[in-house]
N, C-alpha and C positions, 0 to 999 in steps of 0.2 A: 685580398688586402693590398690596399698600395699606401704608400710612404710617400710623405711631401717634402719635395727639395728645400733642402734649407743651404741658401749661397753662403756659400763659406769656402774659403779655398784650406786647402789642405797643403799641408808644410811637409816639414820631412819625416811625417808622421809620429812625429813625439809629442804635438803639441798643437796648438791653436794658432800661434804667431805666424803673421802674413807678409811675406817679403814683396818690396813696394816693386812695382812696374816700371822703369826707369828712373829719368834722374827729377823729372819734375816730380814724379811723388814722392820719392826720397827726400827732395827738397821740404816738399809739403809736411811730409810725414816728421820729420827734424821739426821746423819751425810748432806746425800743431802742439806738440809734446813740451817742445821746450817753452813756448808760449803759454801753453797751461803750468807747467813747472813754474816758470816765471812770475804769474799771476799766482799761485798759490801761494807760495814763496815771499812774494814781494807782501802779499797779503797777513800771512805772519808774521815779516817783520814792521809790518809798520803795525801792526797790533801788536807786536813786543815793544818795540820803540816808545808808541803812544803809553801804553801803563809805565814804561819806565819815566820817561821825559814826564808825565804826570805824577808821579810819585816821586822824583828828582825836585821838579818845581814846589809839590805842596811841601817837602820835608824842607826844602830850604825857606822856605815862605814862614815856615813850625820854627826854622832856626835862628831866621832875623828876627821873629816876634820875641821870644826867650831871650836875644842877646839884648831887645829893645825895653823887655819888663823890668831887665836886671837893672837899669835905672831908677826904679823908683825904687828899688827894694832894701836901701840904707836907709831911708826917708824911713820907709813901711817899719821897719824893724825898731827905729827910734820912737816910732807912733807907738809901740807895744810897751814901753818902755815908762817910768818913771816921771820920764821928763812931760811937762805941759803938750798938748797933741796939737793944740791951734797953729804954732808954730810949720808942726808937720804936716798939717792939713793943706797950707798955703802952700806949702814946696810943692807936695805931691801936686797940686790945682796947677802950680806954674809951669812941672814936668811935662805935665797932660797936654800943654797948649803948646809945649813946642817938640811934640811927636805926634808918628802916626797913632797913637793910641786914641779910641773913642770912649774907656772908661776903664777906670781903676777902682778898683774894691780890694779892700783889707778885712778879714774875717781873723777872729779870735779862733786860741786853740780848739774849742770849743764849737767854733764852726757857723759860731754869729756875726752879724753884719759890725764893725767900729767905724768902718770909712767908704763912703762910694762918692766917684765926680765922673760925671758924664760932661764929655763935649755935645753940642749941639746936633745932638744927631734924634731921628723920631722914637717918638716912642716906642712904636712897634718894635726899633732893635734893641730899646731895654728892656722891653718885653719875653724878648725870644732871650737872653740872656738870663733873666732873672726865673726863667720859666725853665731853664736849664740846667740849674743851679743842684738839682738833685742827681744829674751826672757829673757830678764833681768825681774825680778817683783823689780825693784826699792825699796827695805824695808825699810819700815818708822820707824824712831831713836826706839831702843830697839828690832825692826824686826830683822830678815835673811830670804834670798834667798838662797835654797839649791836646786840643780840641778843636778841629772845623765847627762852624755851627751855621748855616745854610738857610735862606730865607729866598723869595722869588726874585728879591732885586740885587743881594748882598751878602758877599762871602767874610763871615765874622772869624777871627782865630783867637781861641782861649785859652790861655797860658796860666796855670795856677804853678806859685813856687810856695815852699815854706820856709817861714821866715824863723830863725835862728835868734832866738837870743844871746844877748853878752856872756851869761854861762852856760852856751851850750844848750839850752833845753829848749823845746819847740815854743815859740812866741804864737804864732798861728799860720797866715796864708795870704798872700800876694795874688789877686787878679790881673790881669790887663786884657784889656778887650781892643782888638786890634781888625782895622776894617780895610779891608782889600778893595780899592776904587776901581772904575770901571777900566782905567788905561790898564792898572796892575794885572785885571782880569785878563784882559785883552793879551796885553804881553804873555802871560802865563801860556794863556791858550795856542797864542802865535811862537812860542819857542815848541809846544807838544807836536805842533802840528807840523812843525819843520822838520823837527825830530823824527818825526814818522814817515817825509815826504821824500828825505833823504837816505833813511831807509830803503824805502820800495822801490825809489830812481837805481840805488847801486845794485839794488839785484838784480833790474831792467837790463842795464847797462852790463854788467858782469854776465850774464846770459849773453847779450849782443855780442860782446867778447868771446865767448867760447863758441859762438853757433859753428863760425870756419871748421875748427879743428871739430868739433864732434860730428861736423857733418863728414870731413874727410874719414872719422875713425868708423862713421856707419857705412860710408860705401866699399870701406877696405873688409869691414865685416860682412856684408853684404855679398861681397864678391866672393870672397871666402867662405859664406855657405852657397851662395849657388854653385862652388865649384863643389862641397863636398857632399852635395843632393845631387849634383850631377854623375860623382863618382859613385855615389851610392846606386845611381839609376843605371849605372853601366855596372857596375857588379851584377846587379839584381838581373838585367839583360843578357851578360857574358854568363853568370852559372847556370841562369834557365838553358841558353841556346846551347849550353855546352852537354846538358843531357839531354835536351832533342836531337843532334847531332845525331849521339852515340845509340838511339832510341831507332831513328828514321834516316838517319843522313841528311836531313835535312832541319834548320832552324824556323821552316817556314810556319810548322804547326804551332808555336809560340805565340807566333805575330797573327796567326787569323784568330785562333782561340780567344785570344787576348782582344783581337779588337770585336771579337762576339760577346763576350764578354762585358766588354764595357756599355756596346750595346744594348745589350737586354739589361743592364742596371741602370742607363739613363732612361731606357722606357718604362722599369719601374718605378721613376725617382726616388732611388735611394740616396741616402745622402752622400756629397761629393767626399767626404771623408771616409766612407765604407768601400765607395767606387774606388776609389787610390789603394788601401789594403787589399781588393778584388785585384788591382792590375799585379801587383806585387806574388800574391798569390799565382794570380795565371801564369806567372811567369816562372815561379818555383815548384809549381804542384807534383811536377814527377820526377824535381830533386833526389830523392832519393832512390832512385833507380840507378842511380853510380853507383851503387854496392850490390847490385843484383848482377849475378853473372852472367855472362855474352850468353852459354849457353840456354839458360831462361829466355831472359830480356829480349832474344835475336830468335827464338824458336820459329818457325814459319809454321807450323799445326798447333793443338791445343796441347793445352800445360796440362800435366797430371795434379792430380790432388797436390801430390807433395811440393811437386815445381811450382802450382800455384799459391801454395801456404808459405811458397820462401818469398813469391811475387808480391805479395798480401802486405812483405815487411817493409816495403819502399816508403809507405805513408810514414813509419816512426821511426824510420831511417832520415828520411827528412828532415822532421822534426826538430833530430840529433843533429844535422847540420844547418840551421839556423840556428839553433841556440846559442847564445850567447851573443848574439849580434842584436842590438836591442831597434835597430832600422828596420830590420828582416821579421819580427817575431812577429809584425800584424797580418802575415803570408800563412801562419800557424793555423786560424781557422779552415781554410781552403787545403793547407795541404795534408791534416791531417781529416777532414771529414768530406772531401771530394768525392770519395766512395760511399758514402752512405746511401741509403736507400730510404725511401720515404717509407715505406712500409715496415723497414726496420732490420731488412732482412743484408743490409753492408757493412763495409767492417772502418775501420778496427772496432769502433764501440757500438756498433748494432742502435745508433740511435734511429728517431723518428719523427715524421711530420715537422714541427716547427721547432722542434728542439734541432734539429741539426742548422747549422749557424746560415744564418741568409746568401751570404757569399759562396758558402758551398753548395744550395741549393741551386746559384745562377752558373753557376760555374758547372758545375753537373750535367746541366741541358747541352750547354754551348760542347763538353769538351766532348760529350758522345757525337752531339750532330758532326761532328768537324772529324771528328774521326769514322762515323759510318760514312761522310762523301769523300776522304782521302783515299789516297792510294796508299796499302802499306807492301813492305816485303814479303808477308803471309795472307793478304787480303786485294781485291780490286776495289774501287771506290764504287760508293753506291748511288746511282742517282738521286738527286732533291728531293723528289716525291717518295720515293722508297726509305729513305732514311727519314722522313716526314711523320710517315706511317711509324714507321719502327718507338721516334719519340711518344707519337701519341698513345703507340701498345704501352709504353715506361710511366703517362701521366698515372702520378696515385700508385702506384705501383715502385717506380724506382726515381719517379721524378712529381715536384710540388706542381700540383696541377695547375696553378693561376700561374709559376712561372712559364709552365710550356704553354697558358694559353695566348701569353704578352710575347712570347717566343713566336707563335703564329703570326701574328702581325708584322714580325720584322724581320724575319725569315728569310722571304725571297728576295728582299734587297741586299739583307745581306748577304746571302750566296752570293746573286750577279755580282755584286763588288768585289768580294775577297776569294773565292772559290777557284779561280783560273786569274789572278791576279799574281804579277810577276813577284820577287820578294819585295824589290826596290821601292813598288804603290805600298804593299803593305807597311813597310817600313814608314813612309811618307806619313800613312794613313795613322800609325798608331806613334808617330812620334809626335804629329798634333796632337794629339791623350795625354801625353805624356808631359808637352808641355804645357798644360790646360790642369792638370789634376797633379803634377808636382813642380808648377813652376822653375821649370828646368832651363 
């Protein structure tokens, strides 16, 4: 089974977020964000602006026409009235001609036609009026009815009032039909649109205003976590080497482990995200061998049953000392099932085959090989080929057979390279990993 690399880099293992490569992508990465921010932003409010400045314009457009109906509506009121209507007919016709109104109609309480005068306008727009006439909302004494009425060439406004007689009781209802010319359209359109242009300029501009300081507050951030991934990565470094030390005398087994390790997970391409919890892991796996006593831990023969059931407890000893450090806890696969056995037969949880976590099955290969060609205080190191043999006796047995067989292939380079390499190459060698899989 192999896994396809998916490029992604890996942060400080909490997360998905990518911290930029210098200052040009900082730079980049700032503007991008804020540029879309910008454009979103500007984009809402000039669609707030535009509905308001459109809704601002037609209500005031509703507010001239009602202050301009209330002209005729003495006239209208006396038409309802007692008095001769001829009289009233001539005023309202004189009204008509010297306003924007295109037609006045007077309707009984009752809701029938007494008076209509149209200026010279087409038929069609007495048409669209009179064909309208059944969405009247009839307004109760102190109401109005105010109404767009919309045609292909002409924005009409319809103002119904009711008209009030001398005592009080409703006389009927007051038309004016009011016609919006093409300058008025114009204008209307040309205030929304400013409205809204002016909008989306200030959020431009108010962006262009803060990019200085948010870009100074991302590099200060910036800085600030590459130092605490930094510190994080020399924790992770100083507690590993500090029980190899106490293990071997020497920190060296860390740094080859670790760079076989990463090794056989690039040649399986696992993902770069699993690869960074494997280095983490290598590097804590026998953490808990600090609480195992010198006289075990330093035996130079074999442990007894009972010294090795106290040996057995380093894995959930570990464990206990990550916990609580939420950097450290993706070291948790690796350091508690790096013993397992593919056949079932390791501890602590006796799992098997593909249940035991992929990191611990890369890790497994690498930490035996490294440890049958070392030299220890109880052991001489084993040549290449003998310790070759030894893994391949473990494929299926104590080790995933496709890993030891991708372990074949890289093998002998990796020995020549790291096997008789000073500490200072290795160090060299795994502190490229290091900055490549935690941007350090």
């Amino acid at each position: 089974m192999r896994f396809r690399l998916r490029r992604q880099r890996p942060d400080a293992l909490a997360d998905d977020a990518v911290l930029p490569q210098g200052a040009g992508q900082l730079r980049w990465l700032l503007a991008r964000r804020l540029g879309l921010a910008a454009t979103l932003i500007g984009l809402t409010a000039a669609g707030i602006s535009w509905f308001v400045e459109t809704q601002r314009a037609e209500q005031g457009a509703l507010e001239n026409a009602e202050r301009g109906v209330r002209h005729f509506e003495s006239s209208a009121v006396r038409m309802m009235g007692k008095e001769p209507a001829a009289d009233e007919h001539a005023a309202l016709s004189r009204l008509l001609d010297r306003t924007r109104f295109v037609g006045i109609r007077v309707f009984s309480a009752e809701h029938g036609i007494v008076f209509e005068e149209w200026a010279d306008v087409p038929a069609s727009l007495k048409g669209l009026v009179r064909s309208s006439a059944h969405r009247h909302e009839w307004p109760e004494p102190g109401q109005t009815h105010k109404n767009w009425l919309d045609s292909p060439d002409d924005r009409l406004i319809q103002i119904v009032l009711p008209l009030i007689s001398a005592d009080g009781s409703l006389g009927g209802y007051l038309e004016g039909i009011s016609r919006l010319d093409r300058q008025a359209i114009e204008a209307q359109r040309a205030q929304v649109r400013n409205g809204a242009l002016t909008a989306s300029l200030s959020v431009v501009i108010a962006m262009a205003l803060l990019y200085p300081l948010m870009l100074a507050m991302l590099r200060r951030s910036t800085r600030l976590s590459s130092r605490l991934l930094e510190a994080n990565v020399s924790l992770m470094r100083s507690l590993g080497n500090a029980i190899a030390k106490r293990d071997s005398d020497t920190d060296i087994h860390n740094y080859r482990v670790t760079y076989y390790a990463i090794a056989l997970a690039e040649a399986m391409a696992l993902p770069e995200r699993e690869i960074a919890h494997l280095v983490v892991g290598a590097f804590l796996h026998d953490v808990g061998k600090i609480g195992i006593p010198d006289n075990i831990l330093l035996k130079p023969g074999k442990l007894s049953d009972d010294e090795f059931k106290v040996m057995k407890t380093h894995v959930l000893l570990g464990i206990d000392i990550v916990d609580g450090d939420p950097w450290l806890q993706c070291a948790v696969p690796t350091i508690r099932s790096h013993h397992e056995r593919f056949d079932g037969s390791g501890y602590p949880d006796g799992l098997t085959g593909k249940d035991i976590p992929i990191v611990a099955r890369v890790f497994a290969v690498v930490d035996v090989f490294d440890a049958l060609t070392s030299e220890r205080p109880y052991k001489p190191a084993l040549p290449f080929e003998d310790a070759m043999v030894m893994i391949d006796e473990g494929s299926g047995r104590h080790f995933d057979p496709e890993v030891v067989e991708l372990f074949h292939s890289i093998a002998p380079r990796l020995f020549q390279t790291a096997a008789s390499a000073e500490e200072s190459l290795l160090k060299e060698l795994l502190g490229k990993s290091l900055a490549r899989y935690f941007q350090a």
